[in-house]
N, CA, C and O atoms as a printed pandas DataFrame, in Angstrom:
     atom_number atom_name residue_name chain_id  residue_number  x_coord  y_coord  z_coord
0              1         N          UNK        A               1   60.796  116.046  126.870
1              2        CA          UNK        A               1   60.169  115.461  128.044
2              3         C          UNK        A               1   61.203  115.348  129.158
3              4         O          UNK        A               1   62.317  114.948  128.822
4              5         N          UNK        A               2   60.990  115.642  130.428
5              6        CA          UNK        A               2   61.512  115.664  131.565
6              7         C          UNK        A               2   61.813  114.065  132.199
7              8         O          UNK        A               2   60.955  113.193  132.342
8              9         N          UNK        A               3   63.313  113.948  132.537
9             10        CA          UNK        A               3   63.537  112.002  132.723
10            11         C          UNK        A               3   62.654  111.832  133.681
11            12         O          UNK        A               3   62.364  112.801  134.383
12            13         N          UNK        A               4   62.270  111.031  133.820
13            14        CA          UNK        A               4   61.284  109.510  134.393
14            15         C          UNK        A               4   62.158  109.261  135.471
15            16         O          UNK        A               4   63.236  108.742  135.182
16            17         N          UNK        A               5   61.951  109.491  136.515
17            18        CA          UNK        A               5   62.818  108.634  137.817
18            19         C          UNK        A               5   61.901  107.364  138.221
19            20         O          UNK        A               5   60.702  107.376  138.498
20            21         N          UNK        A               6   62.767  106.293  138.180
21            22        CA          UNK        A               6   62.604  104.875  139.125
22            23         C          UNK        A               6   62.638  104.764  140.344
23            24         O          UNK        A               6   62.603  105.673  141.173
24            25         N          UNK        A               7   62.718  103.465  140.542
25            26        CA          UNK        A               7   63.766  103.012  141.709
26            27         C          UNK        A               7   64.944  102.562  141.193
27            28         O          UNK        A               7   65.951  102.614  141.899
28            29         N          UNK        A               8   64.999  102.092  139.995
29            30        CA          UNK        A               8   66.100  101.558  138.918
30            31         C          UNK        A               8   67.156  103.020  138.717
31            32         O          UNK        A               8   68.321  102.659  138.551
32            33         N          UNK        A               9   67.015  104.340  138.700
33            34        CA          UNK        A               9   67.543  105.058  138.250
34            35         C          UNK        A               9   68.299  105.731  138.989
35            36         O          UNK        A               9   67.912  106.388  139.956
36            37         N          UNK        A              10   69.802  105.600  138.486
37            38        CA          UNK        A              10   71.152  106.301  139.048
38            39         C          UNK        A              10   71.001  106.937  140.463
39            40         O          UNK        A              10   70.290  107.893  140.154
40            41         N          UNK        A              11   71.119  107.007  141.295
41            42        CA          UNK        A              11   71.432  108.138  142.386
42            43         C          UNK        A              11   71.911  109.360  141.519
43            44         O          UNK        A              11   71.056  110.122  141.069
44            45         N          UNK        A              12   73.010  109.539  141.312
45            46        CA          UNK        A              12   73.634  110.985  140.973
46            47         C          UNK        A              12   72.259  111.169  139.358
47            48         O          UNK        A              12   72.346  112.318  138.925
48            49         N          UNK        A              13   71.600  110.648  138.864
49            50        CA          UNK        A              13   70.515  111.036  137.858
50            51         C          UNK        A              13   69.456  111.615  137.995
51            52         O          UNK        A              13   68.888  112.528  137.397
52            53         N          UNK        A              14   69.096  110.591  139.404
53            54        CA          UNK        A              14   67.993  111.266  139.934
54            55         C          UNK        A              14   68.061  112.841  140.785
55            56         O          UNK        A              14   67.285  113.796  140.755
56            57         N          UNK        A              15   69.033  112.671  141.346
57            58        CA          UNK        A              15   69.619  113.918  141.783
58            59         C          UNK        A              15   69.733  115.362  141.306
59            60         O          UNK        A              15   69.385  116.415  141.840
60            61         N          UNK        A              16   70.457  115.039  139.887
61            62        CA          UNK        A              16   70.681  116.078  138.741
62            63         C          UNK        A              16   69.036  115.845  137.865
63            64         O          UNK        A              16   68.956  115.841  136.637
64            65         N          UNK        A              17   67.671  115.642  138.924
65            66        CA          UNK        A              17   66.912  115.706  137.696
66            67         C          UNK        A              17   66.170  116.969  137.967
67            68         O          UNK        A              17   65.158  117.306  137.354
68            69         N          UNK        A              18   66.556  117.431  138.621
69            70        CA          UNK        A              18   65.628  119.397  139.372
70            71         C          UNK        A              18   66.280  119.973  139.978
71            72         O          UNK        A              18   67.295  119.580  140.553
72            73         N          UNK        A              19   65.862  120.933  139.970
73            74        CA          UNK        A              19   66.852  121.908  141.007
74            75         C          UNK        A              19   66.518  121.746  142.381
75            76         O          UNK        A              19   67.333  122.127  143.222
76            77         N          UNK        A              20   65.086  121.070  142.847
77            78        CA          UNK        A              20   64.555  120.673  143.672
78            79         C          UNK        A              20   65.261  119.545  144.515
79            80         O          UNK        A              20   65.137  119.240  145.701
80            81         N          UNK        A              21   66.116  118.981  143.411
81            82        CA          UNK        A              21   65.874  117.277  143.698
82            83         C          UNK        A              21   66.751  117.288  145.200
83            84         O          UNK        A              21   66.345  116.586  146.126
84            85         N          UNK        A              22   68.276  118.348  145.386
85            86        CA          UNK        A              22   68.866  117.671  146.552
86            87         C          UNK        A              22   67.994  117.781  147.794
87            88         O          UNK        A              22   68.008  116.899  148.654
88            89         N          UNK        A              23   67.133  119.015  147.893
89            90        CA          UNK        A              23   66.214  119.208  149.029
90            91         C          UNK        A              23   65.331  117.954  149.276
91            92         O          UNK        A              23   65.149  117.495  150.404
92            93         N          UNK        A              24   64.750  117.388  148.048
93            94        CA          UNK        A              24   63.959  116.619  148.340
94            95         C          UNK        A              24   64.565  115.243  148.597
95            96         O          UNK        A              24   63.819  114.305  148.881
96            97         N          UNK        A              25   66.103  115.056  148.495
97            98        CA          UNK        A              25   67.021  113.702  148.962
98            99         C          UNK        A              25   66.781  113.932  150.043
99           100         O          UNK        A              25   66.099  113.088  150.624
100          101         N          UNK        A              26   67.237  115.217  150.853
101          102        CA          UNK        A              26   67.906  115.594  151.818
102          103         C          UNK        A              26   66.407  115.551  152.971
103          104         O          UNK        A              26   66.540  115.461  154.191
104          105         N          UNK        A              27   65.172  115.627  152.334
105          106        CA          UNK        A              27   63.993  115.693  153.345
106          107         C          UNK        A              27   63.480  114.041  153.515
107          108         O          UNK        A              27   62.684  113.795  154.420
108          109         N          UNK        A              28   63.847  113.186  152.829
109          110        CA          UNK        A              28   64.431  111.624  153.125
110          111         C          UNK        A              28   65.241  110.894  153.527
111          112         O          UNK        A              28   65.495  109.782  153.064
112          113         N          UNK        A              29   65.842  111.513  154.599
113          114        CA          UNK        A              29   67.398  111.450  155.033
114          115         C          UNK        A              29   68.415  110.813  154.378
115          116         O          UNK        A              29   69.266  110.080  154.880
116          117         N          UNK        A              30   68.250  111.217  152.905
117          118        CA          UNK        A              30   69.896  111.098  152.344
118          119         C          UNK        A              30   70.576  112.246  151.632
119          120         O          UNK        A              30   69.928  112.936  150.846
120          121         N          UNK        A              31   71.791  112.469  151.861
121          122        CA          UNK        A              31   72.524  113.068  151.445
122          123         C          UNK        A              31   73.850  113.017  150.514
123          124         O          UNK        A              31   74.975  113.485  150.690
124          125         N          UNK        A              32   73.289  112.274  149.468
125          126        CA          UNK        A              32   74.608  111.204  148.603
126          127         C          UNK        A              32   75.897  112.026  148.040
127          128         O          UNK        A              32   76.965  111.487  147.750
128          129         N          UNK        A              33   75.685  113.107  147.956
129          130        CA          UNK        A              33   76.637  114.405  147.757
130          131         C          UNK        A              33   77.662  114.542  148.718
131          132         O          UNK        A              33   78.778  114.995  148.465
132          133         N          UNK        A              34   77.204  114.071  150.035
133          134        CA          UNK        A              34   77.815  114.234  151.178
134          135         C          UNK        A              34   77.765  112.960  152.385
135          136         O          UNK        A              34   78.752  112.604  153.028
136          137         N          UNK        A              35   77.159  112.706  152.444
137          138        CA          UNK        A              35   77.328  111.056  153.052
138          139         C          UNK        A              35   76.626  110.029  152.245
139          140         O          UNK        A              35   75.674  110.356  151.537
140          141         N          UNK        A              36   76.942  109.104  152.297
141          142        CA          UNK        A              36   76.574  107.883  151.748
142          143         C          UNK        A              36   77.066  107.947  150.419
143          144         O          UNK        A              36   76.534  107.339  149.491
144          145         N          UNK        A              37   78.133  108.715  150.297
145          146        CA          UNK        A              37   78.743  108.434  148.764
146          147         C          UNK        A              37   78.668  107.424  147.912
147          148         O          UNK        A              37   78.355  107.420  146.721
148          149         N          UNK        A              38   79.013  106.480  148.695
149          150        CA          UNK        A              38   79.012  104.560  147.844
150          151         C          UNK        A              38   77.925  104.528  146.979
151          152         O          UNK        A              38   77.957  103.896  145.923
152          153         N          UNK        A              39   76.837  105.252  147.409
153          154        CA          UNK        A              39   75.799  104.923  146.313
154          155         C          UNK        A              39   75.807  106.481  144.852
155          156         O          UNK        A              39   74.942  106.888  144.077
156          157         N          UNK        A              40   76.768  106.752  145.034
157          158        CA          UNK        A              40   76.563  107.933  144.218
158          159         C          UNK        A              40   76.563  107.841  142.697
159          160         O          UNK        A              40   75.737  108.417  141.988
160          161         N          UNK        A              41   77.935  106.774  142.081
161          162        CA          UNK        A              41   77.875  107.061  141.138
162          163         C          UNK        A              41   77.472  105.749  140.225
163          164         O          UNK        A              41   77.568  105.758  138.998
164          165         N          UNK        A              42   77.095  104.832  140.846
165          166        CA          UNK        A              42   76.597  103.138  140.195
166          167         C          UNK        A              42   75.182  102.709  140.779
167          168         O          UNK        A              42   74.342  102.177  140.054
168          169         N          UNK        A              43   74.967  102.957  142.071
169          170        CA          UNK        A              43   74.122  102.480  142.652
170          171         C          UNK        A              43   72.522  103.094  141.913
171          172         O          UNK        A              43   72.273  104.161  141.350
172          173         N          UNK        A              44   71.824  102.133  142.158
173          174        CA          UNK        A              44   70.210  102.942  141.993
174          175         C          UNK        A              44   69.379  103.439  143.232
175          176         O          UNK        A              44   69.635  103.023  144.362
176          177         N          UNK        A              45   68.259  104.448  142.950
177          178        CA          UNK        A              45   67.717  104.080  143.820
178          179         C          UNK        A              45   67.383  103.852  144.946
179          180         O          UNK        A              45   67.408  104.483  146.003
180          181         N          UNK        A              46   66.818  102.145  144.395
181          182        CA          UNK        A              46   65.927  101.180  145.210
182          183         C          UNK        A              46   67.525  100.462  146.178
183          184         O          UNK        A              46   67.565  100.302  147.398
184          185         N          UNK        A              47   68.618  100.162  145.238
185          186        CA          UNK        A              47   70.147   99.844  146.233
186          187         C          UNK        A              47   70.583  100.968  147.539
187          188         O          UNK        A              47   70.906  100.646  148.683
188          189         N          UNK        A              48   70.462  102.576  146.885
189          190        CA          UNK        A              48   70.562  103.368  147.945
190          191         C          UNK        A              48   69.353  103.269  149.399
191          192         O          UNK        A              48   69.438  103.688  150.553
192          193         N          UNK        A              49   68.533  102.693  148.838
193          194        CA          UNK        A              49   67.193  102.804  150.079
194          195         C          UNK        A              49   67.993  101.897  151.082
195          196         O          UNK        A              49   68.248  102.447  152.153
196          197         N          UNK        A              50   68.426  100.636  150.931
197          198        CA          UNK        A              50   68.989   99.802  151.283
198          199         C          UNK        A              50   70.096  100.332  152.202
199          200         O          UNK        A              50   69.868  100.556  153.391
200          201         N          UNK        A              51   71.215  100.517  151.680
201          202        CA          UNK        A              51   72.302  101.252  151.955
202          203         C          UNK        A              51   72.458  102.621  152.617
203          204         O          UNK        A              51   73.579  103.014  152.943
204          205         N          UNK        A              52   71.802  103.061  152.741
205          206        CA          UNK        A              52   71.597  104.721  153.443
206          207         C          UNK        A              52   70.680  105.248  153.810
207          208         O          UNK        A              52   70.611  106.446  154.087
208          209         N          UNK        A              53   69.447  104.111  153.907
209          210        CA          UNK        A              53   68.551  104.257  155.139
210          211         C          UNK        A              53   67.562  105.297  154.621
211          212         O          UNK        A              53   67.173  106.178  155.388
212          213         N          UNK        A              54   67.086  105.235  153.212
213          214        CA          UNK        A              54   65.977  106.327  152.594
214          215         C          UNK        A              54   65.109  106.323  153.335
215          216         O          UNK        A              54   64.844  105.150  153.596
216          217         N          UNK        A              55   64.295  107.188  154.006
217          218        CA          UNK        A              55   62.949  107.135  154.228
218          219         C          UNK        A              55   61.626  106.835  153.036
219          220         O          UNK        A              55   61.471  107.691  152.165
220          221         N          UNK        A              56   60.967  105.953  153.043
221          222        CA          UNK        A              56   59.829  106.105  152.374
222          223         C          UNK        A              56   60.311  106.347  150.642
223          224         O          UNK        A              56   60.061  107.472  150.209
224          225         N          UNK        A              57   60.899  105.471  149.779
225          226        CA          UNK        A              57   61.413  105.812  148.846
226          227         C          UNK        A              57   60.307  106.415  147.927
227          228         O          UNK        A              57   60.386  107.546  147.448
228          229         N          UNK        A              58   59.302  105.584  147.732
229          230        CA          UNK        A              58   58.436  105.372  146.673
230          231         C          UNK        A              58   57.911  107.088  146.692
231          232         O          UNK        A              58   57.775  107.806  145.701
232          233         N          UNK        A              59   57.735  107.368  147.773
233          234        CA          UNK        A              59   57.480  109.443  148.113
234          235         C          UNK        A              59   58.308  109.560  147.533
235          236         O          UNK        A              59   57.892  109.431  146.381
236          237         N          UNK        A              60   59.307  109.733  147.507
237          238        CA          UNK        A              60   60.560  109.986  146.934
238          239         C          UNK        A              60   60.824  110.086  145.336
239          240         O          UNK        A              60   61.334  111.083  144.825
240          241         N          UNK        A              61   60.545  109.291  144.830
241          242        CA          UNK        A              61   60.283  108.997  143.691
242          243         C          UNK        A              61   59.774  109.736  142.946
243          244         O          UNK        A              61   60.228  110.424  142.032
244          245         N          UNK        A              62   58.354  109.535  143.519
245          246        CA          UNK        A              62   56.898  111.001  142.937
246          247         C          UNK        A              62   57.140  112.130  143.467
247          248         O          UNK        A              62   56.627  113.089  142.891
248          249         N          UNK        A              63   57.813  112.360  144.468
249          250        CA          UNK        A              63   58.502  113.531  144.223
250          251         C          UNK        A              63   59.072  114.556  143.505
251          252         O          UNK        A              63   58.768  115.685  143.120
252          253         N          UNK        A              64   60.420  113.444  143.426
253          254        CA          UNK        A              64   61.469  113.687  142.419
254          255         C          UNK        A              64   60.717  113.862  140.777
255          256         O          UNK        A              64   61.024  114.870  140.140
256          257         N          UNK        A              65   59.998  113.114  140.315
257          258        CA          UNK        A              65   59.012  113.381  138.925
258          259         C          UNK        A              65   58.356  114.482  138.791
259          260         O          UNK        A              65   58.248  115.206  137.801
260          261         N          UNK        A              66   57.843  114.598  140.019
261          262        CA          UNK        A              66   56.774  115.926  140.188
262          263         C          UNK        A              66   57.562  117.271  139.820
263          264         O          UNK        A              66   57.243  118.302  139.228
264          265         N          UNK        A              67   58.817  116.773  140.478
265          266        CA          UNK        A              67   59.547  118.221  141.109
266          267         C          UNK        A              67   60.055  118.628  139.484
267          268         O          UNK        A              67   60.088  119.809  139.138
268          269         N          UNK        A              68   60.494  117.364  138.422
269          270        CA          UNK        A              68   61.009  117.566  137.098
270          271         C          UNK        A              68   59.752  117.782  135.993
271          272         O          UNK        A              68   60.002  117.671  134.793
272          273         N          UNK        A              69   58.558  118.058  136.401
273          274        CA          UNK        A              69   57.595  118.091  135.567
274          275         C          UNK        A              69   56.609  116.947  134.941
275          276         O          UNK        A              69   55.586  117.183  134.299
276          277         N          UNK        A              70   57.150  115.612  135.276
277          278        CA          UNK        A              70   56.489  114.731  135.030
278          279         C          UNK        A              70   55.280  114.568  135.335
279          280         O          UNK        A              70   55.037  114.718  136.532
280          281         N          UNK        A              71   53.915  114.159  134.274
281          282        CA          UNK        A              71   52.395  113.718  135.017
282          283         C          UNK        A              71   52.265  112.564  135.968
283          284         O          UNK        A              71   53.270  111.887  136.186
284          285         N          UNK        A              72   51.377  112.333  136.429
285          286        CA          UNK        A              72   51.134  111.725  136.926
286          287         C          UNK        A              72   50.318  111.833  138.503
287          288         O          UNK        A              72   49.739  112.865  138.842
288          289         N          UNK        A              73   50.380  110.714  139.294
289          290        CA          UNK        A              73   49.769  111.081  140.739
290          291         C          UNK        A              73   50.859  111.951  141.139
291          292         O          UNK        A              73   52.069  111.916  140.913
292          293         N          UNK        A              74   50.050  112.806  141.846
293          294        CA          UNK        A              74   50.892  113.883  142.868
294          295         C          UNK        A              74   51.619  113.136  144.064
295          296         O          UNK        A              74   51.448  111.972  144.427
296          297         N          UNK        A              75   52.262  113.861  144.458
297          298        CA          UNK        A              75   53.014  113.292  145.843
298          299         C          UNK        A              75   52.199  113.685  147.112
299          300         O          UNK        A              75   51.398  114.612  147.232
300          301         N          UNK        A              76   52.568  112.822  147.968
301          302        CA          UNK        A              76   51.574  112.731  149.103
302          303         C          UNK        A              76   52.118  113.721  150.014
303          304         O          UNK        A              76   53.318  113.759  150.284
304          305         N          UNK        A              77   51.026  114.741  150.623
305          306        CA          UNK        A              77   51.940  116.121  151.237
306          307         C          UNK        A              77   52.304  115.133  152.348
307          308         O          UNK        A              77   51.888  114.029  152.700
308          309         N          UNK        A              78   53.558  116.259  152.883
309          310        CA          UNK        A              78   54.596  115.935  153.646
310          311         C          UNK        A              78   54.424  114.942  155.044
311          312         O          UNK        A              78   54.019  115.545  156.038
312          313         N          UNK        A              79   54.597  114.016  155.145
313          314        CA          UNK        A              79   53.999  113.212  156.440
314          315         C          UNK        A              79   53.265  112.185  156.101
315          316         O          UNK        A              79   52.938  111.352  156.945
316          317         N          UNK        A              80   52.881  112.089  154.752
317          318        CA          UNK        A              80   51.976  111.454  154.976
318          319         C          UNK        A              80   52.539  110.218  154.150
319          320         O          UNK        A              80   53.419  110.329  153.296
320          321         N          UNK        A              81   51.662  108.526  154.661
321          322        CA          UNK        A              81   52.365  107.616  154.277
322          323         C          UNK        A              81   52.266  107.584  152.582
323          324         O          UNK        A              81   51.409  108.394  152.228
324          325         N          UNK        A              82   52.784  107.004  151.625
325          326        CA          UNK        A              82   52.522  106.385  150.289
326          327         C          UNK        A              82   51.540  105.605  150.479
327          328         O          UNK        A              82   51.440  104.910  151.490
328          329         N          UNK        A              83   50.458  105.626  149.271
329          330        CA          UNK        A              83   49.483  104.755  148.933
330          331         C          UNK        A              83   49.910  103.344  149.310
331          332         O          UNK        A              83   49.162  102.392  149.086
């Protein structure tokens, strides 16, 4: 089974969870690879939203699941707010 991303779960985890995943940091304006390091290798998350100014995490999230194969609700196409 493909990991489960949180808001609880690692930055650099969620990151390394698709091949998808940096595009889809990077279309939430973060780039933890490259700015906002501090949250890279302890922080979660829901701490990085905080700290580096995520757009819209919870997209983010179902994203990131979607993008690793996980079921569930789909992600909301691009623009559009979270449930």
């Amino acid at each position: 089974m493909a990991m489960v991303v949180t808001r609880e779960t690692r930055v650099h985890q969620a990151y390394a969870s698709s091949p998808d995943a940096p595009a889809l940091f990077a279309a939430h304006g973060i780039r933890p690879a490259e700015k906002c390091a501090v949250v890279w290798d302890e922080a979660s998350l829901d701490e990085a939203e905080m700290w580096c100014h995520v757009r819209d995490l919870d997209t983010l999230v179902a994203r990131l699941n979607a993008a690793a194969g996980n079921p569930g609700d789909p992600p909301p196409p691009s623009g559009a707010a979270a449930p």
